[in-house]
C-alpha positions as CSV (number, residue, x, y, z in Angstrom):
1,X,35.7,-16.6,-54.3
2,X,33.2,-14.3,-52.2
3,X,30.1,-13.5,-54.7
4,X,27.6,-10.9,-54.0
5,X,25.3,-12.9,-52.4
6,X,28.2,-14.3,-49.9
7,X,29.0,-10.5,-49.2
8,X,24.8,-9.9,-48.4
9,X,25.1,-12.9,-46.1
10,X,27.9,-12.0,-44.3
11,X,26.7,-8.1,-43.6
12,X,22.9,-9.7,-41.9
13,X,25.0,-11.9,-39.9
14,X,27.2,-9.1,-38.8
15,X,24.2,-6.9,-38.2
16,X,22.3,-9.7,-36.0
17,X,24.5,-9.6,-32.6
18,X,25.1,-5.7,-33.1
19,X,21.1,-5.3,-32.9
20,X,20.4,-7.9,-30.2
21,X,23.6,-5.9,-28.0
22,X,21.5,-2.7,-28.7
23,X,18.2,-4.1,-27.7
24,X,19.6,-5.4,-24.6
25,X,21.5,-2.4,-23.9
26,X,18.1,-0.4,-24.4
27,X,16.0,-2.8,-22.1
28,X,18.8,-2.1,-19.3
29,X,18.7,1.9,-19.7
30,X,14.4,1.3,-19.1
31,X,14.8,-1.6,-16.1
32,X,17.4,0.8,-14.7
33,X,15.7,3.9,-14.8
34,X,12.5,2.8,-14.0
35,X,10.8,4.4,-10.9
36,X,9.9,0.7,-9.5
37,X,12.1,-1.8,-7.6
38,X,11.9,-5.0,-9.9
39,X,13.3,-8.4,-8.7
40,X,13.1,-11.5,-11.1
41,X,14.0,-15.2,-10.1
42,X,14.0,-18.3,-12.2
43,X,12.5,-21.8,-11.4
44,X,15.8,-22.7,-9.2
45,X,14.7,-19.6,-7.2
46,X,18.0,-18.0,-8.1
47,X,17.8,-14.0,-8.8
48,X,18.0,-13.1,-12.2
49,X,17.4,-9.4,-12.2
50,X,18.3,-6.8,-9.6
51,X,17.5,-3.6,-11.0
52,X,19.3,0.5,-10.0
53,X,16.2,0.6,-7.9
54,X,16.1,-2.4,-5.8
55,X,19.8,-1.7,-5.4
56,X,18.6,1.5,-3.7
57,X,15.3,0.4,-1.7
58,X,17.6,-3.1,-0.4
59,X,20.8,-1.4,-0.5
60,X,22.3,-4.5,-2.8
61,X,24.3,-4.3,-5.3
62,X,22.8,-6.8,-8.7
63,X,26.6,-7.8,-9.4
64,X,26.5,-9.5,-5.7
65,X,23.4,-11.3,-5.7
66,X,22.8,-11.8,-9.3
67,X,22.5,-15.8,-9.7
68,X,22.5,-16.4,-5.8
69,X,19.0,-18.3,-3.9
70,X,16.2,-15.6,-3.6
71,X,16.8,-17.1,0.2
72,X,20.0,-16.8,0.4
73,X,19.8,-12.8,-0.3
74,X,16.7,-12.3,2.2
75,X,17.2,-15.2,4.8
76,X,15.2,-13.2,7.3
77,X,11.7,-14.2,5.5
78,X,9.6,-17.5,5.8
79,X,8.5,-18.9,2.7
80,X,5.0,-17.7,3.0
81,X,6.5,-13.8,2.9
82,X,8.1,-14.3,-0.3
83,X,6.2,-12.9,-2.9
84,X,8.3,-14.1,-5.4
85,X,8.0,-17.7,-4.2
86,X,4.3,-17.6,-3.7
87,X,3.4,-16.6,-7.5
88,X,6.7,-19.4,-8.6
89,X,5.3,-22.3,-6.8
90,X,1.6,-21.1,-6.1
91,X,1.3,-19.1,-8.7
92,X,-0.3,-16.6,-6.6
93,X,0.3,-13.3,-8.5
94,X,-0.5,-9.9,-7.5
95,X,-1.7,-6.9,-9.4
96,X,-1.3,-3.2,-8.2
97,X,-2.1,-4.8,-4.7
98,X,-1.4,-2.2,-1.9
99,X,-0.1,-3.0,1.4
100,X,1.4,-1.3,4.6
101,X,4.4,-3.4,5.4
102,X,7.6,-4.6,3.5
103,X,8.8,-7.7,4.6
104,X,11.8,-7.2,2.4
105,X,12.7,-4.0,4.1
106,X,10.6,-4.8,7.2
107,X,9.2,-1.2,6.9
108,X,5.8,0.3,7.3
109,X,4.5,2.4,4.3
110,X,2.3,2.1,1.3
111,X,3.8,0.1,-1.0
112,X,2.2,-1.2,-4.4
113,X,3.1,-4.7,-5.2
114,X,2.5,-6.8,-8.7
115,X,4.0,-10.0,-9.1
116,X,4.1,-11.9,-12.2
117,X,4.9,-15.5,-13.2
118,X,6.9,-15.9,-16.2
119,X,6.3,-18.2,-18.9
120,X,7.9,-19.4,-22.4
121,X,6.0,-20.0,-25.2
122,X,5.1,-23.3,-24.5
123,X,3.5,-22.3,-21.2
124,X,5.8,-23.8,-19.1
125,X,6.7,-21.8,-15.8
126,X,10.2,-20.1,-16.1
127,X,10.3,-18.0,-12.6
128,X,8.8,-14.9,-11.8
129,X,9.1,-11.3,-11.4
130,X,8.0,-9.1,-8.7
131,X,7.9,-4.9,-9.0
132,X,7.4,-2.9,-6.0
133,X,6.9,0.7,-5.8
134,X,6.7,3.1,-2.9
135,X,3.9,5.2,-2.8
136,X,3.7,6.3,0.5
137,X,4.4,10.0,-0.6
138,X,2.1,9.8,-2.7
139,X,-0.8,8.9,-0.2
140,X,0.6,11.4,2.2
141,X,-0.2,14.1,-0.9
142,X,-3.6,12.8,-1.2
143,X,-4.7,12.6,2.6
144,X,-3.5,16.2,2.2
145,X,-5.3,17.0,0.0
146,X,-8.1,15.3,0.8
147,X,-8.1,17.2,4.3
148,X,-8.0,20.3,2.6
149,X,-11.2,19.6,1.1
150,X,-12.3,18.7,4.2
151,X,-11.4,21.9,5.5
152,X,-13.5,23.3,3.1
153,X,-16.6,21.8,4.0
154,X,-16.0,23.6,7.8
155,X,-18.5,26.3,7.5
156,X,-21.4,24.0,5.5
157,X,-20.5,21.3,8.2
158,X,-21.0,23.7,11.2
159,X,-24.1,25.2,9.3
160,X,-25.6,21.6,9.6
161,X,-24.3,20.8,13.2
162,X,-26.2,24.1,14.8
163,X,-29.6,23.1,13.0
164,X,-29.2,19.4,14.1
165,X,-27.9,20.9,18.2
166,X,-30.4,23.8,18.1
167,X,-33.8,21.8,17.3
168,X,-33.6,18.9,20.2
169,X,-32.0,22.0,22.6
170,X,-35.3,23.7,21.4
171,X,-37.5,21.0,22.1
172,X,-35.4,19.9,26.1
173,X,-35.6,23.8,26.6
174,X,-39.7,23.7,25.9
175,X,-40.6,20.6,28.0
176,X,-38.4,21.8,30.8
177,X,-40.3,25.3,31.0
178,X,-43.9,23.1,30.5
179,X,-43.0,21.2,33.4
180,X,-42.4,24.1,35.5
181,X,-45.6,25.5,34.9
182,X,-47.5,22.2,35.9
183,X,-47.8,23.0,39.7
184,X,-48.9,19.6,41.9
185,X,-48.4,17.6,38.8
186,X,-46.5,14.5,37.7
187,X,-44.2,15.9,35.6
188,X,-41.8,12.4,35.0
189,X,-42.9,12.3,31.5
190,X,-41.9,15.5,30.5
191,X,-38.3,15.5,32.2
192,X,-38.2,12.1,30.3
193,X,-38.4,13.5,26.9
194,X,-36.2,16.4,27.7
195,X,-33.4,13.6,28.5
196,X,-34.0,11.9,25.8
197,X,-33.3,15.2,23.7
198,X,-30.3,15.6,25.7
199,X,-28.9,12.3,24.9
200,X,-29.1,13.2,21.4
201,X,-27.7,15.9,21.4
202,X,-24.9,13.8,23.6
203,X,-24.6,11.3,20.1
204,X,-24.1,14.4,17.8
205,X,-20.9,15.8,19.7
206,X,-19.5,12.3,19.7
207,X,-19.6,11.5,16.0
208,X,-18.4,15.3,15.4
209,X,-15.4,14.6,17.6
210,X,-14.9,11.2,15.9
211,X,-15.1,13.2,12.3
212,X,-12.3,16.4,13.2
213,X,-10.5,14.2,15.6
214,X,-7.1,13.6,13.9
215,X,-6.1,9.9,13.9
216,X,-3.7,8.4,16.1
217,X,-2.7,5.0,14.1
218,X,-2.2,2.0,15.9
219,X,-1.5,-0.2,13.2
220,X,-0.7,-4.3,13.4
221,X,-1.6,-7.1,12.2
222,X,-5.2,-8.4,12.9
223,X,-7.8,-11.1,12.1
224,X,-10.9,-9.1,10.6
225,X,-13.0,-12.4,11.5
226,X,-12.5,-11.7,15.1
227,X,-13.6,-7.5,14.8
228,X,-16.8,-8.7,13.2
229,X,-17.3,-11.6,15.9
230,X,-17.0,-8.7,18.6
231,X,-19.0,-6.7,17.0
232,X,-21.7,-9.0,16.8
233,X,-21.4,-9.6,21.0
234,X,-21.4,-6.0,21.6
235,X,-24.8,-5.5,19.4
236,X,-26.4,-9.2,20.8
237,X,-28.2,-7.1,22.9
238,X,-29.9,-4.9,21.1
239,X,-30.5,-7.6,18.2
240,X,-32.3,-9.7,20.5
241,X,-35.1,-6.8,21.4
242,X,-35.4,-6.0,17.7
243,X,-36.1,-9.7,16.4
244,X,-33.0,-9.0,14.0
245,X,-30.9,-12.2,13.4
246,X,-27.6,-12.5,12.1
247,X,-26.1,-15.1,9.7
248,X,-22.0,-15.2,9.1
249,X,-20.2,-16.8,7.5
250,X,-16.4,-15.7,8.1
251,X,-13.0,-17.5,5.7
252,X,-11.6,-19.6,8.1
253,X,-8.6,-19.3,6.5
254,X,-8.4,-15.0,6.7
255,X,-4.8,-13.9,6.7
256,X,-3.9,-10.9,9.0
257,X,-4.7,-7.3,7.6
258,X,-1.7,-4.7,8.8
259,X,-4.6,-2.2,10.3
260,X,-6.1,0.1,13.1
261,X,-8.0,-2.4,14.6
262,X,-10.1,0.1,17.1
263,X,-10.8,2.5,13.8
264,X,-11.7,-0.9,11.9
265,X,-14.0,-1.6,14.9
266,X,-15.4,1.8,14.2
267,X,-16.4,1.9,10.6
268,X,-17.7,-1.9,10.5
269,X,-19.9,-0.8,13.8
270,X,-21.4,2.4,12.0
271,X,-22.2,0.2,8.9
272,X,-23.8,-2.8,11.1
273,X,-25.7,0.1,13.0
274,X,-27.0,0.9,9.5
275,X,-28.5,-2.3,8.7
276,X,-30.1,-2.8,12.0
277,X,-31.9,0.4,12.0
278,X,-33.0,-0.4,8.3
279,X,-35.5,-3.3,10.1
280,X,-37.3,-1.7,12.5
281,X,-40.1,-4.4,12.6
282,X,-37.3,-7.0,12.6
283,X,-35.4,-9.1,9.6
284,X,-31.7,-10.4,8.7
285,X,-29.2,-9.5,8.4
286,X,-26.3,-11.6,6.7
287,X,-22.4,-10.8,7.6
288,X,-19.5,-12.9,5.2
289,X,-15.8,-12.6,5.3
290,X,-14.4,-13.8,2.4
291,X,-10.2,-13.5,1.0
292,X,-9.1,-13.0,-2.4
293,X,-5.7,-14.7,-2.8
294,X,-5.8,-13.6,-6.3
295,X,-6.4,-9.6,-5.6
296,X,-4.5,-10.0,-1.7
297,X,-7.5,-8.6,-0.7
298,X,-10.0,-9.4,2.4
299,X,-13.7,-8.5,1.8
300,X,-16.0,-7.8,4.2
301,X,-20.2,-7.6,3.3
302,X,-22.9,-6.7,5.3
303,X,-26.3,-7.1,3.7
304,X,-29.8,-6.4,5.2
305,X,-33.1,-7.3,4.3
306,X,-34.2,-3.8,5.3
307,X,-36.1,-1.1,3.2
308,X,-32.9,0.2,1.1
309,X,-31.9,3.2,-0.7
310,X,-33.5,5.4,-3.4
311,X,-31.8,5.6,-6.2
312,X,-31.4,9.7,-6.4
313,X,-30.3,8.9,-2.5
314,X,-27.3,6.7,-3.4
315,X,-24.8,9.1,-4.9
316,X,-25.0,11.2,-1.7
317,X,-24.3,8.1,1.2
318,X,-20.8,9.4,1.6
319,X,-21.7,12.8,2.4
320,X,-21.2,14.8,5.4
321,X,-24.7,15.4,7.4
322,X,-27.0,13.9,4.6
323,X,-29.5,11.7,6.4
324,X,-32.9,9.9,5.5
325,X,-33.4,9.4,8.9
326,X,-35.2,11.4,11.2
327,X,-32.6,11.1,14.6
328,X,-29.7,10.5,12.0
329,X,-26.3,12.7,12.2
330,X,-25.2,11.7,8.8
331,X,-21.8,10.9,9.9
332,X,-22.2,7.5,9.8
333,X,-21.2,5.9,6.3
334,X,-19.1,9.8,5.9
335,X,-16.6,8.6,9.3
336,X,-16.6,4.5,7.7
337,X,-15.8,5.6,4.5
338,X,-12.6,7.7,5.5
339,X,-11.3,5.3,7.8
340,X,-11.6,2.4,5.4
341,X,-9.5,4.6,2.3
342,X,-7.2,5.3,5.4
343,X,-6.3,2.1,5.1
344,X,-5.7,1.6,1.5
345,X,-9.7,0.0,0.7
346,X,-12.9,1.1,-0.7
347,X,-16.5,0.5,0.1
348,X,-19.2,-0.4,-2.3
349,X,-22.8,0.2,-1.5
350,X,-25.4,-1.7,-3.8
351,X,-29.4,-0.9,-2.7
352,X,-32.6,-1.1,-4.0
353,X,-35.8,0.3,-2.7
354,X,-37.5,-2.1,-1.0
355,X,-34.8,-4.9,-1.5
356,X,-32.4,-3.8,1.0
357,X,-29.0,-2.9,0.9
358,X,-25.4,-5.1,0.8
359,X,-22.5,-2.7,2.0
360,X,-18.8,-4.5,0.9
361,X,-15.4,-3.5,2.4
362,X,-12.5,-4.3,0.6
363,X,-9.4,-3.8,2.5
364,X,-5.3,-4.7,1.7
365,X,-4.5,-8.3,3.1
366,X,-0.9,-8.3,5.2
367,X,1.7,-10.5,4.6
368,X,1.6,-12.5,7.8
C-alpha cells in the first residue's frame, strides 16, 4: 500500500538524477563555451576533459582522446614541457603566467597559462587542470595603442631633443670661434671640449634612434645568467677606474626565457649604467638572478648603494626626457622599460634618498 509519505519519497528520488543531469548539462554549455582552452588529467595521467576550445586550438576532437595518456595525445613533449604533469607530480602550478611559446602547439605567441592541481576533500591529489588562453591579439591591441600614445608625445619629445642638441652645439660652436681668435696660441684645450660636446651630442642621436627605431624581434630561448655575466665584462673597464665593485649572485638553476636577447642586453645595460653613475666617488653595486617556479617567472635586481631617488622624482623614472642628471638624455629607464613590457614583464623601482636604489626585472620564464 503506497502512503503519502512513500509517494513524497519517491518524487525526491525521482527529482535527484534529473537535477544532477541538469547541473552537468549546465557545467558543459560554460566549459564548452568558455573562451579558454582547458585540459584536465587525473592521477593515471589519463585526459579527463577536452573542452570545444582545445578541440579548436589542438585540432582534437574530446571523444578521441578522452581517457587516453596525456602522452599518448602529445608524444612530441618531454616530461618537463608538460604543464599538466609538472603541477600533477611537482605540483608546480601556474597562475595567469604569460609566455611566448606553446609547446602544445609549438607556436610563438602570447599565451596566458594557469594550471591547477586538483584535490578531494581529503586533500589527496586527484589530477590537474590546465587553461590556456591566447592573448596575442590582445597584446597586438595594446602595443598599438601604446604606440599611438607614443605618437603623441612626438612634438613634446622633439621640443626636448632640440633644447638637449642645441645647448652642447652652442657651447662646440663658441669654443671653436674662441680658438680661432687665439692667434700663436695653444688652442688643444679648447678643441678638446668642443669634442667632447660633440660626442654628446653623438649619444643623444643614438638613444633617439634606439627610442623611434621599430623593433626587429629576434626571439629564442636564452640564459638571462649569461646577459648579465656579459654585461658585467663589457662594463669591467669602466668599474675598475670608478672603484665600483660588483657582487652577483645568479640561480644556477635559471631555465631559458623565450626573448630578444640583444634588446634584453639593452635594457639590463641602461639600468646597470644607472647604478654606476649613481656612485661617482665609488660604492657597490649588487646584481642577483633569482627564479620563481611558483610565478614561472625569472627576476632580475640591480641594487646600488648610490645616492637614490627623491620621492616627488620617482613617479616620473619612466618618462621620456626627464633627467636629474646634468649630461643625461632621459631615455634611459624610458627605452628599458618598453623593451622589458615587450616581452611580457615589468620593472619595479624602489629608492630612497640617500639609500640608494634596487631596480627589479621580472620577465616570463620559457618552457625549455
Amino acid at each position: 500500500m503506497m502512503t503519502k509519505q512513500n509517494i513524497v519519497i519517491e518524487k525526491h528520488d525521482l527529482c535527484v538524477p534529473v537535477e544532477k543531469k541538469f547541473w552537468q548539462e549546465y557545467s558543459d554549455i560554460i566549459l564548452n563555451n568558455a573562451t579558454a582552452a582547458i585540459i584536465a588529467i587525473d592521477n593515471k595521467e589519463r585526459i579527463t576533459l577536452f573542452n570545444r576550445q582545445a578541440e579548436h586550438v589542438f585540432a582534437k576532437k574530446a571523444k578521441d582522446v578522452i581517457g587516453l595518456p596525456l602522452k599518448q595525445v602529445f608524444p612530441h613533449l618531454a616530461d618537463h614541457e608538460h604543464y599538466l604533469l609538472l603541477a600533477l607530480h611537482q605540483q608546480r602550478e601556474f597562475k595567469d603566467t604569460e609566455r611566448y611559446f606553446c609547446p602544445y602547439t609549438n607556436k610563438s605567441g602570447v599565451f596566458s597559462h594557469t594550471v591547477t592541481v586538483v584535490k578531494n576533500a581529503r586533500g589527496q591529489i586527484g589530477g590537474a587542470i590546465w587553461l590556456r588562453r591566447d592573448l596575442t591579439c590582445e597584446r597586438r591591441l595594446q602595443q598599438e595603442m601604446s604606440n599611438a600614445s607614443i605618437q603623441a608625445t612626438v612634438s613634446q619629445i622633439a621640443a626636448g631633443t632640440a633644447h638637449e642638441i642645441r645647448n652642447p652645439l652652442t657651447t662646440a660652436r663658441g669654443y671653436i670661434q674662441f680658438a680661432l681668435c687665439q692667434e700663436g696660441k695653444p688652442i688643444a684645450t679648447y678643441l678638446k671640449t668642443a669634442l667632447q660636446e660633440i660626442d654628446q651630442i653623438d649619444r643623444i642621436i643614438t638613444e633617439l634612434l634606439s627610442f623611434f627605431q621599430p623593433r626587429e624581434d629576434g626571439l629564442q630561448f636564452i640564459n638571462i645568467n649569461n646577459i648579465i655575466e656579459d654585461l658585467l665584462g663589457l662594463t669591467q673597464d669602466t668599474v675598475s677606474l670608478s672603484n665600483i665593485r660588483f657582487q652577483t649572485s645568479l640561480d644556477k638553476n635559471m631555465p631559458l626565457c623565450l626573448a630578444d636577447a640583444a634588446q634584453i642586453k639593452n635594457a639590463l645595460l641602461h639600468i646597470l649604467r644607472n647604478a654606476m653613475e649613481a656612485l661617482p666617488q665609488g660604492g657597490t653595486i649588487a646584481i642577483n638572478s633569482a627564479y620563481d617556479s611558483s610565478k614561472g617567472e625569472i627576476s632580475i635586481t640591480v641594487c646600488d648603494s648610490g645616492t637614490g631617488i627623491k620621492q616627488e622624482d620617482l613617479a616620473q623614472v619612466f618618462r621620456p626626457f626627464f633627467t636629474t642628471k646634468e649630461m643625461g638624455m632621459g631615455l634611459g629607464l624610458t627605452l628599458a622599460n618598453r623593451i622589458i613590457q615587450h616581452h611580457g614583464g615589468h620593472i619595479k623601482l624602489e629608492s630612497a634618498w640617500g639609500k640608494g636604489t634596487k631596480v627589479s626585472i621580472y620577465l616570463p620564464a620559457g618552457c625549455r
